[in-house]
C-alpha positions in Angstrom: 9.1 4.8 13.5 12.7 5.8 13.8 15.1 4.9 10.7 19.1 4.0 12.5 20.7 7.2 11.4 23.7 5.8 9.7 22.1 2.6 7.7 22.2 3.2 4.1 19.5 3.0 1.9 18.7 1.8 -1.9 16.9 4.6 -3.4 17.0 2.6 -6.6 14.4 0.3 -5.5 12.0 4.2 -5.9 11.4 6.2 -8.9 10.4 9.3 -8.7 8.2 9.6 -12.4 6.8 13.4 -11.4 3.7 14.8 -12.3 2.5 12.9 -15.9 3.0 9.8 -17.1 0.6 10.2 -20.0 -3.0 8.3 -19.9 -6.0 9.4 -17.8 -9.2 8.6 -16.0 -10.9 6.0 -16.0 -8.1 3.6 -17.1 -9.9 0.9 -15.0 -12.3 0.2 -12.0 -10.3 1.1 -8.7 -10.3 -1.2 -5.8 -10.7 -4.3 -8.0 -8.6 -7.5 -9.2 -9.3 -7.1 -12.9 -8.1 -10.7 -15.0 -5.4 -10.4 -17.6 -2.9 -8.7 -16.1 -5.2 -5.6 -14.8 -4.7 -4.1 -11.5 -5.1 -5.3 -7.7 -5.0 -2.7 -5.8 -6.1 -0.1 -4.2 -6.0 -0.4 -0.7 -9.8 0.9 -1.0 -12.9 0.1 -2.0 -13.6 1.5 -5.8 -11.8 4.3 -4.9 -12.3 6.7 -8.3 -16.4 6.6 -6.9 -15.5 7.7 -3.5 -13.6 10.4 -3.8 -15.8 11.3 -6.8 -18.6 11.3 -3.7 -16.7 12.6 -0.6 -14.8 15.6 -3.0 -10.8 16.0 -4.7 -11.6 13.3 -6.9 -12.4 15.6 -9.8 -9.4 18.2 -9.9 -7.1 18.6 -12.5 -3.9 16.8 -12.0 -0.8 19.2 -11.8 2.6 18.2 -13.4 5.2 17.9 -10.4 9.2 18.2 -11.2 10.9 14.8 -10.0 13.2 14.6 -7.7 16.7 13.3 -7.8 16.5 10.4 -4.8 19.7 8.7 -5.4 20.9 12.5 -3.9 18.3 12.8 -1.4 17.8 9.6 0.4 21.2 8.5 1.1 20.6 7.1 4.9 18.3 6.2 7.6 18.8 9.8 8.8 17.3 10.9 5.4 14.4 8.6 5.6 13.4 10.1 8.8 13.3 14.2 7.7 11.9 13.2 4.0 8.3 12.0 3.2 9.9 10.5 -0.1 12.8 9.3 1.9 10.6 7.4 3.9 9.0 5.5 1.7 12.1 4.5 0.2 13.5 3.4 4.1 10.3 1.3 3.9 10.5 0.1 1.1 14.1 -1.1 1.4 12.7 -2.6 4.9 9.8 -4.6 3.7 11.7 -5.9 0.4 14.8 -7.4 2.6 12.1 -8.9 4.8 11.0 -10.5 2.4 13.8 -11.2 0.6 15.3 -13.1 3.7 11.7 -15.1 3.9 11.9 -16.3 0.1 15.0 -17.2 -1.4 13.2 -16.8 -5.2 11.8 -13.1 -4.2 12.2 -10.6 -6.6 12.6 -7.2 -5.8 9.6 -4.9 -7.3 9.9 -0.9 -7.4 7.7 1.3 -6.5 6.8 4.7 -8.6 5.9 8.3 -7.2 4.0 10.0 -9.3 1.8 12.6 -9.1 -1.8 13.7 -11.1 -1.2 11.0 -13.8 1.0 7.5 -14.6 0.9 5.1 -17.5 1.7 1.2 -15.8 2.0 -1.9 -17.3 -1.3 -2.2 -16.3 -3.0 0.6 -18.3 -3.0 4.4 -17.5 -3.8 5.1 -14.1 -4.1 8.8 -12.1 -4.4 9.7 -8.8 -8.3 8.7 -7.9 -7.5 5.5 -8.0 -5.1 5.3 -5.0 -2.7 3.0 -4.3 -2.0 -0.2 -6.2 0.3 -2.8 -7.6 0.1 -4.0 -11.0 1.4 -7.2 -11.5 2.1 -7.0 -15.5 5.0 -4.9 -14.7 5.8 -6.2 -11.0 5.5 -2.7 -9.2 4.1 -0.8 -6.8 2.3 3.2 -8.1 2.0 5.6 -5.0 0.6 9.4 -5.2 1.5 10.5 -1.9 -1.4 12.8 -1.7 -3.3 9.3 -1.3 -2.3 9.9 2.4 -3.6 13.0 3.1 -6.5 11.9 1.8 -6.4 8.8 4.1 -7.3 11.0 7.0 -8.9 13.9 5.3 -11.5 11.9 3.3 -11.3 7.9 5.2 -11.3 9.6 9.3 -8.3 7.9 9.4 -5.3 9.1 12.4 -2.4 8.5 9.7 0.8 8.9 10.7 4.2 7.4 9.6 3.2 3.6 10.7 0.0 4.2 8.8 1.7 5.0 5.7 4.0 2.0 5.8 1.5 -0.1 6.3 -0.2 0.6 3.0 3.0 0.5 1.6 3.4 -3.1 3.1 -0.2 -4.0 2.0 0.8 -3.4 -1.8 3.9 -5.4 -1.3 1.8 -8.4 0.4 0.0 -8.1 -3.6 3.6 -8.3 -4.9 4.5 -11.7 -2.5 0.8 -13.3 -3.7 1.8 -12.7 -7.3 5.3 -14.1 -7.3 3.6 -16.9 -5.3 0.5 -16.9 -7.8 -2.0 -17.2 -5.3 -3.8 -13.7 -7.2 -5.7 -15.5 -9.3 -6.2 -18.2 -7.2 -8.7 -16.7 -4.7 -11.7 -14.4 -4.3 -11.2 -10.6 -4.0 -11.7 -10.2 -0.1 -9.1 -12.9 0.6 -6.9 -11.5 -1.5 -7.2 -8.2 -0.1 -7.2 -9.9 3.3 -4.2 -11.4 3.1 -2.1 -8.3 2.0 -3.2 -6.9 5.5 -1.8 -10.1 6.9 1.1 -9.7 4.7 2.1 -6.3 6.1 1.7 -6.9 9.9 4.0 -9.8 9.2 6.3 -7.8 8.0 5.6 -5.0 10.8 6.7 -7.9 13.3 9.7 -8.9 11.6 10.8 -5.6 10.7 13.3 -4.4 13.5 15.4 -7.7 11.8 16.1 -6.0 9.0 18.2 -3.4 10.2 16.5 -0.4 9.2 15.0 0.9 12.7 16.2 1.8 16.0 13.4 -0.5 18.0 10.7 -2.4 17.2 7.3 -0.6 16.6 5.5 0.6 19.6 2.1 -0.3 20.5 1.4 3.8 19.4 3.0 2.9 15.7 1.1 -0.5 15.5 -2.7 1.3 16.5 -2.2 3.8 13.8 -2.3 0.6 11.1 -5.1 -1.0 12.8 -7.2 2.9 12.5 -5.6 3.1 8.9 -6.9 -0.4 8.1 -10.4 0.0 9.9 -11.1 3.0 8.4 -10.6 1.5 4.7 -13.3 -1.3 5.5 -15.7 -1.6 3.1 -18.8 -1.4 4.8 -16.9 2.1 6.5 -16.4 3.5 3.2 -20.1 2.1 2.6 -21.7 3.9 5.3 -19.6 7.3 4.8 -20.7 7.8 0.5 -23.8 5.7 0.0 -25.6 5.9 3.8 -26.3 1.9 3.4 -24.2 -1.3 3.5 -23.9 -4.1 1.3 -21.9 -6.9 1.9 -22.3 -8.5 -1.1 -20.2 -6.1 -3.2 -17.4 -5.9 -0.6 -13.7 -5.9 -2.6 -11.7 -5.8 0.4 -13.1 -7.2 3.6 -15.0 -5.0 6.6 -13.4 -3.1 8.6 -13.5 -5.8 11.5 -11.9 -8.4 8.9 -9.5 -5.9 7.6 -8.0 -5.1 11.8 -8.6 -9.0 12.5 -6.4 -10.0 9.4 -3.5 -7.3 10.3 -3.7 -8.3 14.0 -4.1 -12.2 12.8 -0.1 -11.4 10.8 1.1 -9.4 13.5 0.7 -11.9 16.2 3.3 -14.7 15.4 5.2 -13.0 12.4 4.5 -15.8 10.4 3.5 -15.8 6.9 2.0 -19.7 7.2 -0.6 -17.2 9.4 -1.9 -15.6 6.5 -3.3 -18.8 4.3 -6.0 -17.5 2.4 -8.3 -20.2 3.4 -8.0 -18.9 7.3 -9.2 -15.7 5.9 -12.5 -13.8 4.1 
């Protein structure tokens, strides 16, 4: 997943916040669409109980000194030597996708953070992974979530895997500008966020950010990365028994059939929530 060397990117559309944003545990259920302006999320299912289960869920967060990106993360070149660089590379990618798909899309920022955040959403630390929260319109990432992806999920990771759950959060972003959020049930949602990002894998070599299209290599380590967050995986690994009944985000075979469903055509008229769940 090669950045052009010379392409400039926005590191405004990042924020670094650091290591404590105030707030703590327990701020609210991970993995869950909670009503009232709560948080979708997570690309996982109730993520503060797994990690309380499989271990590192219960250490205590450690304050980390931001970092100044608009310094840092100047160009493609950047993106492709600095973790933090990269996410803002893909960011900037997945934002002027879908800025050139809707002419009303607002741009939504993400925030690094590490141990600890306070959101428009509530307070919010590290257990609970990855989400968006729609109150404020952005996107909260603790990169440690990706080490964890392979440590803790048997995920391959990789760069591709790590955009994609980047991409996933922003398909949350799309569905709330588009208000489709409240409008369906959880695993759809969740569903079509998957969908969401592969479009944007497919499309992404047209917004200028990458050397190539993704190869079949970058494109597998999404599919691992998004099998290995299936419910009835995570399921199986902390609990020894599956239950589809309380499945948030789809099985593992939904969650691979949804992303490959998006990558196929590119198109986001793919991804109707009725075709999916």
């Amino acid at each position: 997943m090669d950045f052009k060397d010379q392409v400039e990117l926005d590191p405004s559309q990042v924020e670094d916040a650091g290591g404590s944003g105030g707030g703590g545990r327990g701020g609210f259920p991970g993995g869950m669409v909670i009503g009232g302006g709560g948080i979708v999320s997570v690309i996982v299912l109730v993520l503060v109980f797994v990690l309380n289960n499989v271990g590192g869920g219960d250490e205590p967060a450690q304050r980390q000194p931001t970092s100044n990106l608009s310094e840092q993360c100047r160009t493609g070149k950047d993106a492709d030597q600095s973790e933090r660089c990269q996410v803002v590379g893909v960011v900037n990618s997945i934002q002027d996708y879908w800025r050139q798909e809707f002419a009303d899309y607002r741009a939504a920022k993400t925030v690094l953070y590490s141990g600890d955040v306070s959101t428009g959403c509530g307070a919010a630390d590290s257990s609970v992974g990855p989400f968006y929260c729609p109150t404020d319109q952005r996107v909260y990432l603790d990169l440690s979530f990706f080490d964890q992806l392979q440590s803790q999920f048997g995920a391959k990771g990789g760069p591709f895997a790590r955009a994609y759950v980047i991409a996933h959060e922003y398909g949350h972003h799309v569905q709330n500008l588009r208000d489709v959020l409240k409008s369906g049930g959880s695993v759809p949602v969740e569903l079509q966020a998957d969908c969401y990002a592969a479009v944007w894998a497919r499309n992404a070599i047209k917004t200028g950010f990458y050397d190539k299209p993704f190869t079949e290599t970058e494109i597998a380590e999404a599919i691992d990365a998004a099998a290995a967050v299936g419910d009835d995986r995570i399921q199986q690994r902390t609990t020894g028994r599956i239950d589809p009944e309380s499945f948030t985000h789809g099985s593992s075979e939904q969650r691979v059939n949804a992303f490959k469903r998006g990558y196929k055509n590119g198109a986001p008229a793919d991804c109707a929530l009725s075709d999916l769940g």
